[in-house]
N, C-alpha and C positions, 0 to 999 in steps of 0.2 A: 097490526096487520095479520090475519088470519091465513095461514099457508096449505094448499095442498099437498104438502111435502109424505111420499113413503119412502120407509129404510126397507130394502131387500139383497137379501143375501146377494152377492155378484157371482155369475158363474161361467163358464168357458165363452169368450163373443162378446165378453164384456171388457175387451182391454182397451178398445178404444175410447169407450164412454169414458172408463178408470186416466186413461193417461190426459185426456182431455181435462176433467176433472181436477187431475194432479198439475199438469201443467197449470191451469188459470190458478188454482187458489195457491203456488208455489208463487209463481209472477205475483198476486196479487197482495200476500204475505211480504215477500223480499223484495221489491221494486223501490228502488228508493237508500237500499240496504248493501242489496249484491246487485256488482255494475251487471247492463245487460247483456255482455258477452257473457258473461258467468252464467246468468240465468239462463241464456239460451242452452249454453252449454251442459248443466246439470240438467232441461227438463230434457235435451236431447237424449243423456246416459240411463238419468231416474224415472222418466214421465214418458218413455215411448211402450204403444200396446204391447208391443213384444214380450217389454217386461213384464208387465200386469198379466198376459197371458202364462208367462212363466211360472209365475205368481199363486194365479190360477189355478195350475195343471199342478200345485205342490200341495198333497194332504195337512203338511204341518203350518201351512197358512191359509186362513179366512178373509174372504174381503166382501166389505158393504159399501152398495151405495145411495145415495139417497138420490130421490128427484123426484120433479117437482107434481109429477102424477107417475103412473107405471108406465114405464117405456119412454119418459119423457124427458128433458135433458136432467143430465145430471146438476146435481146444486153441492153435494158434499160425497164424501167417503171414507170408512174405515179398512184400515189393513194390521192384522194379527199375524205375528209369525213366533217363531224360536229367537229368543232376546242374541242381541248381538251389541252388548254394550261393555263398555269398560269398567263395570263392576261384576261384585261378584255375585251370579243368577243359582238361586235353587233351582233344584230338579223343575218345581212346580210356578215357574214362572213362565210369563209370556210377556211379549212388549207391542204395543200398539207402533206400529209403523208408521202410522199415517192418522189423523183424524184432520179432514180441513171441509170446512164450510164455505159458501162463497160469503164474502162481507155483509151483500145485503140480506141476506139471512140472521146476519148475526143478534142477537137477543130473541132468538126465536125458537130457543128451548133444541132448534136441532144437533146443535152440539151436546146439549146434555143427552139427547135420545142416542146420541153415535156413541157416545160413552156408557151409558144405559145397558146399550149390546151389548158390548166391550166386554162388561162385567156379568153378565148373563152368560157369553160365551165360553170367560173363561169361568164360571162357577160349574155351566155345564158339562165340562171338560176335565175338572176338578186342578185346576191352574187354583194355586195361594196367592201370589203377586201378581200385577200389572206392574211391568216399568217402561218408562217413552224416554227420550230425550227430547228436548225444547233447546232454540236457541235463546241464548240471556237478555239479547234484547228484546226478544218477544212479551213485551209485558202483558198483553191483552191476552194469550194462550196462556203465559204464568200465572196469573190471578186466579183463569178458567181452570186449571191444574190444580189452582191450589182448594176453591171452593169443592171440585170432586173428593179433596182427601191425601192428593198427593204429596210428597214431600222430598225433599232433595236430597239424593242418596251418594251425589257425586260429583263430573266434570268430564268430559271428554271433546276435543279437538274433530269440527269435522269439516273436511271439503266440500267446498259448491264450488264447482267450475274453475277449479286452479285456485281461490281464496279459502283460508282458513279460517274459523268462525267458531265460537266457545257455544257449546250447550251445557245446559245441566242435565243431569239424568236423574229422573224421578221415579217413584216408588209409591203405590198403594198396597194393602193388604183387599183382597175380593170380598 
């Protein structure tokens, strides 16, 4: 299936498409996983424009989003900020905060284009590492993890909505 999908930079006015975006592919990821008080409740704290607009308006963070012509609904997104993980980050790191695609997108190369960025951003930038965290049972993101290069550099304990949940925390070199 052939997509009209563009990636463009997100910029001030884009928080609502961004949390709209984060909200569906958060639900659409965890449904099944984290009960839905949880979920409501993480995309009310993580996924409201507010934050994306905060996001936004911060030089040491980057966010893309994708969709499915210019101006048209959102399908995916990336967000780059200053790593905030429980290992230990060189000077010259950065961690993807976010990459999520809608499902029916999925084998449509727009995940690897969102990662694509990722890594164009931070060579531009001159960042050495990429690190994310993934949660452990996301097999279908850990496999995609792991074909980009990544590798498992750790463990960290995180909250969705009052439940606690293991991720790994991964690591590429740019």
């Amino acid at each position: 299936m052939k997509t009209n999908v563009t990636i463009r930079r997100a910029v001030p006015g884009d928080g609502e498409a961004l949390a709209l975006i984060g909200a569906a592919s958060f639900l659409e990821s965890y449904a099944g996983v984290v009960d839905g008080a949880g979920i409501i409740r993480h995309c009310a704290m993580k996924h409201a424009p507010a934050v994306y607009e905060a996001a936004l308006a911060d030089p040491a963070q980057s966010l893309w989003l994708a969709e499915m012509a210019p101006g048209s609904a959102p399908v995916g997104y990336l967000h780059l900020a200053p790593p905030d993980l429980p290992v230990k980050a060189a000077p010259g790191d950065i961690e993807i905060k976010r990459i999520y695609v809608l499902s029916r997108l999925h084998g449509m190369r727009l995940g690897r284009q969102l990662m694509e960025t990722a890594v164009e951003h931070a060579r531009a930038r001159g960042h050495a590492n990429l690190l994310l965290g993934v949660y452990k049972g996301n097999e279908r993101a850990l496999a995609f993890y792991g074909r980009m290069g990544f590798e498992a550099l750790g463990e960290r304990q995180f909250d969705v909505g009052g439940s606690v949940y293991c991720d790994w925390i991964m690591g590429r070199a740019v």
